[in-house]
C-alpha positions, 0 to 999 in steps of 0.5 A, a space after each residue: 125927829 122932832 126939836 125935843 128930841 133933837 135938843 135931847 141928843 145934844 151935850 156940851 160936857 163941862 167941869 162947871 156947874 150951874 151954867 145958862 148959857 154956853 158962850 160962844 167963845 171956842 174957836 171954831 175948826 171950821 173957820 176960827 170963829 167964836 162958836 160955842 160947840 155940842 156933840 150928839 155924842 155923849 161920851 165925847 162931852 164927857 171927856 170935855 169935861 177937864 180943867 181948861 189947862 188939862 186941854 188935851 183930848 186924844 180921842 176920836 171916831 173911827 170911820 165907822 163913828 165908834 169913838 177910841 180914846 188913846 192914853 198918851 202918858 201912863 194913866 191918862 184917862 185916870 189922871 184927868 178924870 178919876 173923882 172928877 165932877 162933871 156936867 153934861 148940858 143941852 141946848 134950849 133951842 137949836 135954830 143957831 146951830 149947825 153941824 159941821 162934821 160928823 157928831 159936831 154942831 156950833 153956833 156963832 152965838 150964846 147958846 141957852 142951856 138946861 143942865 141935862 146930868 150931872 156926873 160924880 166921877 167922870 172917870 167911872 161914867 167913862 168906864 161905864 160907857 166902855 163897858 156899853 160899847 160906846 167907846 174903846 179906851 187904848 191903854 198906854 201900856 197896851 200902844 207901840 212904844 215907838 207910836 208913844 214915842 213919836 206922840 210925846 216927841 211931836 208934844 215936845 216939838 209943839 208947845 207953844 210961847 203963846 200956850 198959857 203957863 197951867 198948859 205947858 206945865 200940864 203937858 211937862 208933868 206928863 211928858 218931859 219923862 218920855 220925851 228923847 
Protein backbone atom coordinates (compact mmCIF):
# COMPACT_ATOMS: atom_id res chain seq x y z
CA UNK A 1 0.00 0.00 0.00
CA UNK A 2 1.15 3.16 -0.60
CA UNK A 3 1.74 6.42 2.08
CA UNK A 4 -1.53 7.98 0.45
CA UNK A 5 -3.61 5.23 0.81
CA UNK A 6 -2.10 4.45 4.12
CA UNK A 7 -2.89 8.11 5.57
CA UNK A 8 -6.32 7.60 4.03
CA UNK A 9 -7.39 4.62 6.18
CA UNK A 10 -6.29 6.16 9.56
CA UNK A 11 -8.90 8.46 11.88
CA UNK A 12 -8.87 10.21 15.20
CA UNK A 13 -12.43 10.67 15.85
CA UNK A 14 -13.11 13.93 17.96
CA UNK A 15 -16.07 16.43 19.12
CA UNK A 16 -13.75 19.22 18.09
CA UNK A 17 -13.78 20.89 15.00
CA UNK A 18 -11.11 22.62 13.09
CA UNK A 19 -7.96 21.07 14.45
CA UNK A 20 -4.40 20.87 12.67
CA UNK A 21 -3.02 19.05 14.73
CA UNK A 22 -3.55 16.12 16.92
CA UNK A 23 -1.46 16.67 20.47
CA UNK A 24 0.24 14.19 21.82
CA UNK A 25 -1.10 14.04 25.22
CA UNK A 26 -3.38 10.72 25.70
CA UNK A 27 -1.74 8.03 27.70
CA UNK A 28 -0.31 5.46 25.75
CA UNK A 29 -1.69 1.60 26.69
CA UNK A 30 1.60 0.61 25.75
CA UNK A 31 3.90 2.32 28.03
CA UNK A 32 1.81 5.41 29.70
CA UNK A 33 3.65 7.78 27.49
CA UNK A 34 2.16 10.89 25.96
CA UNK A 35 0.87 9.81 22.50
CA UNK A 36 -1.32 10.92 20.19
CA UNK A 37 -3.78 7.68 18.93
CA UNK A 38 -5.35 6.63 15.36
CA UNK A 39 -7.59 3.72 14.47
CA UNK A 40 -7.51 2.16 10.97
CA UNK A 41 -11.16 1.55 12.08
CA UNK A 42 -13.65 3.81 11.25
CA UNK A 43 -16.43 3.04 13.51
CA UNK A 44 -14.02 3.17 16.36
CA UNK A 45 -13.07 6.80 15.80
CA UNK A 46 -16.49 7.38 15.65
CA UNK A 47 -17.37 6.32 18.92
CA UNK A 48 -14.32 8.71 20.40
CA UNK A 49 -16.12 11.19 19.16
CA UNK A 50 -17.64 12.40 23.02
CA UNK A 51 -17.25 14.86 25.44
CA UNK A 52 -14.25 14.24 27.36
CA UNK A 53 -16.35 13.76 30.51
CA UNK A 54 -18.40 11.18 28.60
CA UNK A 55 -14.99 9.20 28.47
CA UNK A 56 -16.53 5.94 28.36
CA UNK A 57 -16.25 3.62 25.32
CA UNK A 58 -17.40 -0.16 26.26
CA UNK A 59 -16.78 -1.32 22.77
CA UNK A 60 -14.23 -3.47 21.30
CA UNK A 61 -13.16 -6.31 18.35
CA UNK A 62 -13.91 -9.71 18.76
CA UNK A 63 -11.19 -12.21 17.82
CA UNK A 64 -12.19 -12.13 14.60
CA UNK A 65 -11.78 -7.87 14.59
CA UNK A 66 -15.46 -7.29 14.05
CA UNK A 67 -16.06 -4.28 16.68
CA UNK A 68 -19.27 -4.87 19.23
CA UNK A 69 -20.44 -1.94 21.21
CA UNK A 70 -21.90 -3.10 24.61
CA UNK A 71 -24.81 -0.51 25.92
CA UNK A 72 -23.81 -0.62 29.89
CA UNK A 73 -26.89 1.89 31.23
CA UNK A 74 -30.51 2.03 29.31
CA UNK A 75 -29.70 3.97 26.13
CA UNK A 76 -26.24 4.58 26.11
CA UNK A 77 -25.19 4.82 22.78
CA UNK A 78 -28.45 7.14 22.12
CA UNK A 79 -27.38 9.31 25.39
CA UNK A 80 -23.88 9.86 24.25
CA UNK A 81 -24.23 10.03 20.54
CA UNK A 82 -27.68 11.24 19.19
CA UNK A 83 -27.32 14.97 17.52
CA UNK A 84 -23.95 14.73 18.40
CA UNK A 85 -21.36 16.27 15.72
CA UNK A 86 -18.56 14.71 15.24
CA UNK A 87 -15.10 14.93 13.33
CA UNK A 88 -13.20 12.03 11.80
CA UNK A 89 -9.43 13.53 10.95
CA UNK A 90 -6.26 11.95 8.99
CA UNK A 91 -2.91 12.26 9.35
CA UNK A 92 -0.49 14.47 6.93
CA UNK A 93 2.24 12.01 7.21
CA UNK A 94 2.80 8.66 9.17
CA UNK A 95 6.54 8.44 9.79
CA UNK A 96 5.98 8.89 13.81
CA UNK A 97 3.39 6.47 13.79
CA UNK A 98 3.48 2.87 14.89
CA UNK A 99 1.02 0.44 15.48
CA UNK A 100 0.59 -1.03 18.74
CA UNK A 101 -2.20 -3.55 18.74
CA UNK A 102 -4.60 -4.53 16.44
CA UNK A 103 -6.56 -1.36 14.47
CA UNK A 104 -4.48 0.96 16.99
CA UNK A 105 -1.35 3.18 15.96
CA UNK A 106 0.39 6.28 18.20
CA UNK A 107 2.82 8.49 17.77
CA UNK A 108 5.02 10.32 20.65
CA UNK A 109 4.85 13.32 18.93
CA UNK A 110 2.00 16.15 17.49
CA UNK A 111 0.45 14.66 14.72
CA UNK A 112 -0.29 17.01 11.72
CA UNK A 113 -4.14 16.63 10.51
CA UNK A 114 -6.41 17.18 7.47
CA UNK A 115 -10.17 16.98 8.32
CA UNK A 116 -11.05 13.74 6.40
CA UNK A 117 -15.39 14.30 7.45
CA UNK A 118 -17.36 15.82 9.36
CA UNK A 119 -20.34 14.14 11.01
CA UNK A 120 -23.78 15.69 11.79
CA UNK A 121 -25.13 12.92 14.12
CA UNK A 122 -22.73 10.73 15.27
CA UNK A 123 -25.51 8.31 16.48
CA UNK A 124 -27.38 7.96 12.97
CA UNK A 125 -23.37 7.22 11.15
CA UNK A 126 -23.25 4.64 14.04
CA UNK A 127 -26.41 2.91 13.18
CA UNK A 128 -25.33 3.26 9.49
CA UNK A 129 -22.39 1.53 10.16
CA UNK A 130 -24.54 -1.26 11.84
CA UNK A 131 -26.64 -1.33 9.10
CA UNK A 132 -23.29 -2.25 6.85
CA UNK A 133 -22.15 -4.89 9.18
CA UNK A 134 -19.34 -3.10 10.49
CA UNK A 135 -20.30 -3.30 14.03
CA UNK A 136 -22.86 -5.31 16.28
CA UNK A 137 -24.34 -2.79 19.08
CA UNK A 138 -25.67 -5.10 22.01
CA UNK A 139 -28.63 -3.42 23.34
CA UNK A 140 -28.97 -2.83 27.33
CA UNK A 141 -32.13 -4.56 27.26
CA UNK A 142 -30.77 -7.34 25.00
CA UNK A 143 -27.54 -8.24 28.00
CA UNK A 144 -27.87 -10.48 31.13
CA UNK A 145 -28.91 -8.56 34.06
CA UNK A 146 -26.60 -10.17 36.12
CA UNK A 147 -23.51 -9.28 33.32
CA UNK A 148 -25.18 -5.68 33.83
CA UNK A 149 -25.19 -5.83 37.40
CA UNK A 150 -21.63 -7.16 37.83
CA UNK A 151 -20.60 -3.73 35.24
CA UNK A 152 -22.35 -1.31 37.08
CA UNK A 153 -20.98 -2.80 40.37
CA UNK A 154 -17.28 -2.79 39.33
CA UNK A 155 -18.09 1.13 38.02
CA UNK A 156 -19.18 1.58 41.48
CA UNK A 157 -16.20 0.09 43.08
CA UNK A 158 -13.64 1.96 40.42
CA UNK A 159 -14.32 5.54 40.36
CA UNK A 160 -11.65 7.23 41.52
CA UNK A 161 -10.79 10.77 43.85
CA UNK A 162 -8.26 11.36 41.22
CA UNK A 163 -11.26 11.29 38.36
CA UNK A 164 -12.31 14.77 37.24
CA UNK A 165 -15.73 15.98 38.85
CA UNK A 166 -17.74 16.11 35.14
CA UNK A 167 -16.53 12.21 34.99
CA UNK A 168 -17.95 11.14 38.56
CA UNK A 169 -21.01 13.01 37.87
CA UNK A 170 -21.52 11.32 34.18
CA UNK A 171 -20.85 7.90 35.47
CA UNK A 172 -23.38 8.65 38.75
CA UNK A 173 -26.12 9.88 36.49
CA UNK A 174 -26.05 6.80 34.58
CA UNK A 175 -25.12 4.20 37.34
CA UNK A 176 -26.15 5.08 40.69
CA UNK A 177 -29.63 3.55 39.78
CA UNK A 178 -28.34 0.37 38.89
CA UNK A 179 -25.83 -0.18 41.43
CA UNK A 180 -26.70 -2.55 44.64
Amino acid sequence: MDNNQFVSSLYHGSVIGGLDVIWANAKSHVDGSKVAYFTTDRVYALACCRKQSENFVTMGPDRNGKQHYFERFPDQLKVLYEGKEGFLYQPVEVASLTNTKGHTWESPVDVPVILKEHISNVYKEILREADAGNVIIHRYDEIDPAEQKMHANNIRDWIFSDDPPEYKDFLQKHFATLWD
